[in-house]
KOLLUMFI-614197 format. One line per field, with one value per residue (C-alpha): x, y, z; residue number from 1. Coordinates in steps of 0.25 Angstrom, whole numbers, plus 2048, in hexadecimal, padded with zeros to 3 digits. Layout:
! residues N
u <- X; ... $
v <- Y; ... $
w <- Z; ... $
n <- NUM; ... $
! end
This chain:
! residues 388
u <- 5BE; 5B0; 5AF; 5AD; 59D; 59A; 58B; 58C; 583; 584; 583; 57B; 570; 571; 570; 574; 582; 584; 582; 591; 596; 58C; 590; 59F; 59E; 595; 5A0; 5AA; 5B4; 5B8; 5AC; 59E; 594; 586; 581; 575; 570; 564; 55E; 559; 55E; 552; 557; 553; 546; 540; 544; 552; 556; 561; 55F; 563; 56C; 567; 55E; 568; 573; 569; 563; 573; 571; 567; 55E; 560; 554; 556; 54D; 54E; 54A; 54E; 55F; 55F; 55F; 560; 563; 55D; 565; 571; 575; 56F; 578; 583; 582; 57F; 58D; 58B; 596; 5A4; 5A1; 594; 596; 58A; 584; 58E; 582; 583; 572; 571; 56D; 56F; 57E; 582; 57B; 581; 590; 58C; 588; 594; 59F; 596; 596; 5A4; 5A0; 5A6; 59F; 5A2; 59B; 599; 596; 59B; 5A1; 5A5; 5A0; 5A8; 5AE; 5A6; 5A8; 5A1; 595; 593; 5A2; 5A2; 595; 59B; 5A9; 5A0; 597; 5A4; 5AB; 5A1; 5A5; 5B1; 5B3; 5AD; 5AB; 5AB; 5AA; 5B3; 5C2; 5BE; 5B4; 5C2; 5CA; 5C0; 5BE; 5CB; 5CE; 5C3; 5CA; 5C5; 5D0; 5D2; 5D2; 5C3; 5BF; 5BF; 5BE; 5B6; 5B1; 5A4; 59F; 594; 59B; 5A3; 5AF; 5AA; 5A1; 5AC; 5AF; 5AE; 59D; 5A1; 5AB; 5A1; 596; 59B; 59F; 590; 58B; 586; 586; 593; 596; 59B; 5A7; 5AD; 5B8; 5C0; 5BB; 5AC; 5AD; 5A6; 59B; 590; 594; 589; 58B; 584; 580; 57D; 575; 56A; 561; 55F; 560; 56D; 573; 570; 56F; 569; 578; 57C; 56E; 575; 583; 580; 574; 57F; 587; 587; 57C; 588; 590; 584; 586; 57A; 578; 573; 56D; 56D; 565; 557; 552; 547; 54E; 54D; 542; 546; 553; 54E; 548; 556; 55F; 554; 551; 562; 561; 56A; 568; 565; 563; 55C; 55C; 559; 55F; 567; 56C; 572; 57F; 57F; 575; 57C; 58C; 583; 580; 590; 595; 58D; 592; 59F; 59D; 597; 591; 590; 586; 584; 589; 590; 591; 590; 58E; 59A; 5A1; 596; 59B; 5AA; 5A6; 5A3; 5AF; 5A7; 5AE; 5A6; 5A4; 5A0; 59C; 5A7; 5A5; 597; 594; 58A; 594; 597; 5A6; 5A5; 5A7; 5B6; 5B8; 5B8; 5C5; 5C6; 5CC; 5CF; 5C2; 5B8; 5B8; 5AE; 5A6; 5A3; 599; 58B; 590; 58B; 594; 5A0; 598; 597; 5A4; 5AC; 5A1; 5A4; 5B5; 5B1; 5A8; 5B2; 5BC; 5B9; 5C8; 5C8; 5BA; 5C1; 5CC; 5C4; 5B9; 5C6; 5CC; 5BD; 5BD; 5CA; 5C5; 5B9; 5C0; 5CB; 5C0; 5B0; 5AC; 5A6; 5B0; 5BB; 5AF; 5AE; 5BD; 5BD; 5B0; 5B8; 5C6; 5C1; 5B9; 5C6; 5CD; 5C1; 5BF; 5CF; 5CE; 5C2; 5C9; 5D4; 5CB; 5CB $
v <- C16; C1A; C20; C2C; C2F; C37; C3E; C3A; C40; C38; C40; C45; C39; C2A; C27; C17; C1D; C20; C12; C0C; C17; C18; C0B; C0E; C19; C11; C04; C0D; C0A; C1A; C23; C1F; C25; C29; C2A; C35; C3A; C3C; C2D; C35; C41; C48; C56; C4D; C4A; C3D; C39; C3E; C35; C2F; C20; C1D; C13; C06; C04; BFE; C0B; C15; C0E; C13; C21; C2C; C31; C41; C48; C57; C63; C6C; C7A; C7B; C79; C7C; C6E; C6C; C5D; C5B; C54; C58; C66; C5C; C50; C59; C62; C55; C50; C41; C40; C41; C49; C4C; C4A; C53; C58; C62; C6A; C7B; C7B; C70; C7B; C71; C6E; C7E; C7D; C6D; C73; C81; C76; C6D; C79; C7F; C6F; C6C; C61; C5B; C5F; C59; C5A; C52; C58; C5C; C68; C6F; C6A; C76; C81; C8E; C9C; CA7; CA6; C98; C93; C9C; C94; C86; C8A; C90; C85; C79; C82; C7D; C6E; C67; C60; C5F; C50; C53; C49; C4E; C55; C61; C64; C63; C6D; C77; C76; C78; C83; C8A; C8C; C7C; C76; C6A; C61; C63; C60; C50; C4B; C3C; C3B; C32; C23; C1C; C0D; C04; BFD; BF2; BF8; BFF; BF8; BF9; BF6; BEF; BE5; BE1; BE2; BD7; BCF; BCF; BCB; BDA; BE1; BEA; BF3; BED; BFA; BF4; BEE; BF6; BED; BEF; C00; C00; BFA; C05; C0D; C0E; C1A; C1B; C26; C26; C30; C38; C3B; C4D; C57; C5C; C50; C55; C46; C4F; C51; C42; C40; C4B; C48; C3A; C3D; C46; C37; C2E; C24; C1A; C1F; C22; C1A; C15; C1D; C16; C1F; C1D; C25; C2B; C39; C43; C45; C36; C38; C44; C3D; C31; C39; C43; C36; C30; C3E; C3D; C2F; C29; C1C; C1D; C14; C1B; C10; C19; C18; C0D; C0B; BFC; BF9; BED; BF4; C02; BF8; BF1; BFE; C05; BF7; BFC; C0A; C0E; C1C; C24; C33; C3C; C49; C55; C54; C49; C42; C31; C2D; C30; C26; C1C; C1A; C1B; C11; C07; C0B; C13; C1F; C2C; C38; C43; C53; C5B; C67; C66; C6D; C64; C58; C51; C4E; C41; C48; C46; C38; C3B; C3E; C42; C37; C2E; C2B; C32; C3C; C4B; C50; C60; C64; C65; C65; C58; C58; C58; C4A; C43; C48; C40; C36; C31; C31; C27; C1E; C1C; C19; C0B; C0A; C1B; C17; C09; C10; C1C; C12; C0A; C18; C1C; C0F; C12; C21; C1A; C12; C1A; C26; C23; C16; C15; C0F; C1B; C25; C21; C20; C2F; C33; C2C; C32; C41; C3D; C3C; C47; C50; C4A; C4D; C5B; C5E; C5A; C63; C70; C7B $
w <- A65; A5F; A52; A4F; A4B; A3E; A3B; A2D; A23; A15; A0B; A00; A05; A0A; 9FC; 9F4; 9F1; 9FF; A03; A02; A09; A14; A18; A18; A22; A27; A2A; A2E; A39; A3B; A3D; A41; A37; A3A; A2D; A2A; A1C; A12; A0E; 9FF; 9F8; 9FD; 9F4; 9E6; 9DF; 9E1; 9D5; 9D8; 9E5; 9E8; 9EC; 9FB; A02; A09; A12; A1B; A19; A1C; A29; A2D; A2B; A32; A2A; A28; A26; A21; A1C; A10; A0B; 9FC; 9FD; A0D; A15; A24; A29; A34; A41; A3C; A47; A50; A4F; A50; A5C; A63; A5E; A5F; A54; A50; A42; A3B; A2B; A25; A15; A12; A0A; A0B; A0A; A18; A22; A2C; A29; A2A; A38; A3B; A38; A42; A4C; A4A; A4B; A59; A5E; A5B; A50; A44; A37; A2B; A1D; A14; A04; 9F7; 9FC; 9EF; 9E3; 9DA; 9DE; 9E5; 9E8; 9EE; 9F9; 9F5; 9FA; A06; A0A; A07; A0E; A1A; A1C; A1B; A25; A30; A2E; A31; A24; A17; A11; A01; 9F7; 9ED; 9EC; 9E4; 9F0; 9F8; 9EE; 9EE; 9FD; A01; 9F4; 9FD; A09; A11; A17; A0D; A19; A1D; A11; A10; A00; A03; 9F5; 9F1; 9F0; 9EA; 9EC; 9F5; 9F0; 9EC; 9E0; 9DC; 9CF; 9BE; 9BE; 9AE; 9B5; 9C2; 9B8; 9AE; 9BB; 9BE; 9B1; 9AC; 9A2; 99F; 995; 986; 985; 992; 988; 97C; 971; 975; 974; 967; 970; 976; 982; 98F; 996; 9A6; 9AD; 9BA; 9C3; 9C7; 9BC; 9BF; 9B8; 9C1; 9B7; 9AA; 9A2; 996; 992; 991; 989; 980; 97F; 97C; 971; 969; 967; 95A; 95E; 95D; 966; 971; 97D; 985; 994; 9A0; 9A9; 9B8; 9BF; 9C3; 9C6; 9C0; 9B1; 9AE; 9A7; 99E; 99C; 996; 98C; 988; 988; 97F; 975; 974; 970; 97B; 97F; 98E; 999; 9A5; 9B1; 9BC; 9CA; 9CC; 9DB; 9D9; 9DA; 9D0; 9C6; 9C4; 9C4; 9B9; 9B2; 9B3; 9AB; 99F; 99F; 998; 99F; 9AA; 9A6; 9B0; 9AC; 9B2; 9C0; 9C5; 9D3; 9D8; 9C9; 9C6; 9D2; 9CE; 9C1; 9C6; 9CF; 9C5; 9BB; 9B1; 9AD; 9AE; 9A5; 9AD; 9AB; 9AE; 9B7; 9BA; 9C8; 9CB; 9CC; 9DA; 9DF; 9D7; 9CC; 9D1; 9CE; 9BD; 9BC; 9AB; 9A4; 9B0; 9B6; 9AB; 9A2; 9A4; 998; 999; 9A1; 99C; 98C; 987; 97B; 984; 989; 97E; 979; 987; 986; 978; 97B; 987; 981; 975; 980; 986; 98A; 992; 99A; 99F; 9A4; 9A9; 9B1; 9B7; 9BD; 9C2; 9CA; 9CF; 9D5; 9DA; 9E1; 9E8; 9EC; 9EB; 9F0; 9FE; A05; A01; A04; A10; A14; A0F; A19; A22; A20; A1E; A2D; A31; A2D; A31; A3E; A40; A3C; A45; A51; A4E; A4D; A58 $
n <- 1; 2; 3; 4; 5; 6; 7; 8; 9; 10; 11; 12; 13; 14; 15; 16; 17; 18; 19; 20; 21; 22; 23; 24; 25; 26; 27; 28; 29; 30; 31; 32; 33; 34; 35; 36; 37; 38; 39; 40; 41; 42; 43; 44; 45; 46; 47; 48; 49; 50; 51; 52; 53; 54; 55; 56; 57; 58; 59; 60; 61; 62; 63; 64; 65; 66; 67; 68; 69; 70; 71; 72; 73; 74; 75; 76; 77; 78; 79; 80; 81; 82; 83; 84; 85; 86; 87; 88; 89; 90; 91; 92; 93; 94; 95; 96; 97; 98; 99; 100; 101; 102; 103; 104; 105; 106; 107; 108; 109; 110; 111; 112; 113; 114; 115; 116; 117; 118; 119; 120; 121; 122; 123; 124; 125; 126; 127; 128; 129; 130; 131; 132; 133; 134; 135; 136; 137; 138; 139; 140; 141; 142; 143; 144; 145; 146; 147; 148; 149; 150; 151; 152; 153; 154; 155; 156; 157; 158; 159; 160; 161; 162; 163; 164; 165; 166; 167; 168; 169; 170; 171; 172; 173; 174; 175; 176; 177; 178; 179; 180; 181; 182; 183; 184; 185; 186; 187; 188; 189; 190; 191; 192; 193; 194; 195; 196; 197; 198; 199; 200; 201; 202; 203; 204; 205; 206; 207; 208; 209; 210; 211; 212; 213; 214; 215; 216; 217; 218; 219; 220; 221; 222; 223; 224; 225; 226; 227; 228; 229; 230; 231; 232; 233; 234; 235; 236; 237; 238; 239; 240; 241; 242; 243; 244; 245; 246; 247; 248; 249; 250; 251; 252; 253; 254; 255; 256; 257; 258; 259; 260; 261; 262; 263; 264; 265; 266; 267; 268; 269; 270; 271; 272; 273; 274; 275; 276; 277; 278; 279; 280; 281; 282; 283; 284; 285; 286; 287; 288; 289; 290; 291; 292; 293; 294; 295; 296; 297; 298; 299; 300; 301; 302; 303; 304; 305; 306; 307; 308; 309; 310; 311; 312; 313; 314; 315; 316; 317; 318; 319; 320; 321; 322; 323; 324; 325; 326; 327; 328; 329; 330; 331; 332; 333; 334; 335; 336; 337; 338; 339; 340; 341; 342; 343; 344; 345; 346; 347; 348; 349; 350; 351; 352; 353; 354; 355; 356; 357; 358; 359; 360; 361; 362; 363; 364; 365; 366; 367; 368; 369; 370; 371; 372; 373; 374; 375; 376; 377; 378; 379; 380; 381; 382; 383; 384; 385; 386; 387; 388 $
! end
């Protein structure tokens, strides 16, 4: 019996953290993927883009070209492919401004086809004319792919049937670079932190961040929170990232007298593990998203802003006490206050890092990821066969 065929768009782009689960979907046994997306986050400045995925990875996936006036997009080829209805299901950008997917899901409810989308869905709660729109435009589609169970409560809270919308979380690894980065480090040879054991804490602490360098981001608050330490107590910053405020930024951290490290991008897999062994603690500034499961992913605790309408459905996966701890949005003495307890608490951020791996690896790797695009296919293909 053949399997059934998905349009699938990959969402936001076919970027390097995509890669691992590009290839899942692409093995499966279940569905047969025809993979489309973006090959560069065409909405950033240069200087803000996102590395892609192998040569090899995106000769497997159709190119999607699209236009833009300001917010408004139209993909193009999309209407087409489904009122020709050559597949099973047609997975597409759950975005309001993408004229193209109101007109896609018009087309797919006059044809008869299954529509599924695939996005945040909601971020943090709404009211007003902005939900009616969101609840109006999910009402075309067959299912809602979300990556995070808050998107689920407050979809459902608003009146979406909880069973069309399918939680399948996020993933930047496979299982087999799931793992503390300190212990596969020193198994290489590299350099790990000296705080990894209780009698080295008097040693000094190496704090990572790892992200887009934006002003979305806000890194001037770590650059403050830190210069209002003792100089003793200052731990040293490795700062992984690139983007248009790298240049300011080296000069706040350095007027705050912080000892900074800013590496730039850094896409391999060995390089960033080799950077995670020398962090006690992952922060996360302004908004948070994939950082956060990178750290996890490598067993380094993450202290993260809480309530910051920016952050992605990762945000999630720091659970306070358990998993990380959150500092107060925006109020730099709140981060230096959380900062300073963790760092003085080798012992708290062991545990912390072993529960991080632990969530890692029950919900965001690329093999769980894809199971859950998977399992949600399945109870959405189910569901639109039972519709009048």
């Amino acid at each position: 019996m053949a399997r059934p065929r998905i349009y699938f768009v990959v969402q936001p782009t076919v970027a390097h953290y995509r890669e691992p689960l590009l290839r899942q979907l692409l093995e499966s046994s279940r569905y047969d993927f025809d993979l489309v997306g973006r090959f560069k986050n065409s909405e950033a400045s240069s200087a803000d883009t996102i590395h892609s995925a192998a040569e090899e990875v995106l000769d497997k996936v159709r190119p999607l070209r699209f236009s833009a006036v300001r917010q408004f997009w139209w993909e193009h080829g999309q209407v087409r492919e489904i009122w020709r209805g050559e597949h099973d299901a047609y997975v597409i950008a759950g975005r309001i401004p993408t004229v193209s997917a109101w007109v896609a899901s018009a087309v797919a409810a006059l044809r008869g086809r299954t529509l599924i989308m695939w996005g945040h869905g909601w971020k943090r709660p709404e009211d007003g004319l902005k939900r009616r729109i969101r609840l109006a435009f999910y009402r075309l589609t067959d299912g809602l792919l979300v990556y995070g169970d808050r998107a689920k409560e407050l979809g459902s809270s608003y009146g979406v049937p909880a069973e069309k919308i399918q939680v399948i979380y996020n993933s930047i690894y496979p299982e087999s670079r799931i793992g503390a980065a300190r212990e596969m480090a020193a198994s290489a040879g590299a350099e790990t932190s000296p705080r990894a054991a209780d009698d080295d804490a008097g040693s000094p602490a190496t704090i990572i961040y790892s992200s887009r360098l934006t002003a979305r981001h806000r890194l001037d608050l770590l650059a403050d929170a830190l210069g209002g330490m003792d100089a003793e107590a200052r731990p040293k910053v490795l700062i992984v990232g690139e983007g248009a405020e790298r240049s300011r930024l080296e000069q706040v951290f350095a007027a705050h007298g912080v000892d900074a490290e800013f590496l730039g991008a850094v896409y391999d897999y060995a390089e960033l593990r080799a950077l995670y062994a020398r962090a006690d603690l992952a922060v996360s500034v302004g908004g948070a998203g994939l950082n956060v499961t990178q750290a996890m992913s490598f067993g380094v605790p993450v202290l993260a802003e809480d309530g910051n309408p920016d952050s992605s459905p990762e945000i999630e996966a720091v659970l306070e006490g358990v998993t990380g701890r959150y500092y107060q949005s925006g109020d730099a003495l709140s981060l230096r206050r959380v900062l300073a307890e963790l760092l003085a608490s080798p012992e708290q951020l062991r545990h912390l890092g072993e529960a991080s791996l632990a969530v890692v690896r029950d919900r965001y790797t690329a093999e769980k990821h894809a199971e859950a695009i998977q399992n949600a296919l399945d109870v959405l293909l189910s569901r639109a066969a039972r519709r009048p």
